[in-house]
N, C-alpha and C positions, 0 to 999 in steps of 0.2 A: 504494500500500500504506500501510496508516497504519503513524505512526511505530513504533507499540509492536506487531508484529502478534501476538506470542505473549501479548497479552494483551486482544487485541480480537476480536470474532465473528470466525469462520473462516468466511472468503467464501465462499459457494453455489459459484460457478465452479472451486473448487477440486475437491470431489465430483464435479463433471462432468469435469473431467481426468482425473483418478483412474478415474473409472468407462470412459471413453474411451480413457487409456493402458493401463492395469492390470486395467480391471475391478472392480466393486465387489460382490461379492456378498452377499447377507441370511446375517445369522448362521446361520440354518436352510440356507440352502443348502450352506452350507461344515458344518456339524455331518451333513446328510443324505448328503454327497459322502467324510466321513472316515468315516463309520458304514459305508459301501461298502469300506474298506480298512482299515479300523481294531475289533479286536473291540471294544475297549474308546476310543472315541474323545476321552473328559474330557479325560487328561491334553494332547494336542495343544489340544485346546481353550482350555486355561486362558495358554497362549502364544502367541495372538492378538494382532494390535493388531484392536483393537476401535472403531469409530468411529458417535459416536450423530447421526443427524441425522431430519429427517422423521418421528419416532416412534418410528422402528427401530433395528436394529442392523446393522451392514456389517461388512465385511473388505475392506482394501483389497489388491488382488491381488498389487501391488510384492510383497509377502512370502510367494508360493507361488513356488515353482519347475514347470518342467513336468509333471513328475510327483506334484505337488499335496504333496510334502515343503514344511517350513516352510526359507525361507532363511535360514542360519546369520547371516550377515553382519545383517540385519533382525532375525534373535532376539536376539542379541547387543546392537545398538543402544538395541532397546524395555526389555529387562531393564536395559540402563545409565538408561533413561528411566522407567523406574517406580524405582526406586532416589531416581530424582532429583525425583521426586511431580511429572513432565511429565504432565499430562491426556493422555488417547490424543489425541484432535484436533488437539491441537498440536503431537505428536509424527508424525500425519501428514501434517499442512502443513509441516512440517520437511525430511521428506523430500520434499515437491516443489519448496520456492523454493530458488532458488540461494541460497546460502549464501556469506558474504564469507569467512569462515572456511573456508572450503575453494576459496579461490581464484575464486566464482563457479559453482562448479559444483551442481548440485544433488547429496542424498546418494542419492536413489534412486538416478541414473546411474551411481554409485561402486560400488554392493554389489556387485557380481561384480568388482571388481577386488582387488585384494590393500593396499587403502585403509584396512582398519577401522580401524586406530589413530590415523588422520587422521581419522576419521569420527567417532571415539570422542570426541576430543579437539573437532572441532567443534561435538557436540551441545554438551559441556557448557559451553562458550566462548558458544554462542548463549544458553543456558537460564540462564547463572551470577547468579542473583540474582533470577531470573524462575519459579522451580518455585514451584507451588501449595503 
């Protein structure tokens, strides 16, 4: 990993994690899938993380729940990460690499535990000096 990762390209291999552990869907698909249960679908939309690669736009899946609700715990983190002017992409490769700050754990693995305020605290501990 290079030394600075939250300030160097976000490695291809990551997207393929993502896409492989979570799922990465096209913007259009997650807008055509909430427009199915949602009358009015914007507002869910605009609290996305959003990640640009290849041309396109994604969603990384870590932040849907089964039932295609957004996860509190991942809302929660991203709004503490636009606050803190974190790019989406590197607010997504955040939640994949282990984190020293959180003991080694990655933060994906954490959101369904009762962790945010350890999470909360590790984003900004990782990002402190480093927001665009």
């Amino acid at each position: 990993m290079p030394a600075d990762l939250y300030r160097s390209h976000v490695p291809e291999q990551l997207w393929e994690r993502i896409r492989n552990e979570f799922h990465l869907p096209s913007l259009e698909q997650v807008r055509e899938r909430f427009s199915a249960v949602h009358e009015d679908p914007e507002p869910v939309m605009r609290e996305l993380v959003r990640v640009f690669l290849d041309g396109g736009t994604y969603c990384p899946g870590y932040q849907f729940r089964p039932d295609l609700t957004l996860d509190p715990v991942v809302l929660e983190l991203f709004k503490r990460a636009m606050e803190l002017r974190i790019p989406h992409n590197y607010f997504a490769l955040w939640m994949m690499v282990p984190s020293p700050a959180l003991q080694g754990s990655r933060p994906v693995d954490l959101r369904r535990s009762d962790r945010t305020p350890a999470l909360l605290v590790g984003l900004e501990r990782t990002f402190q000096g480093k927001a665009a």
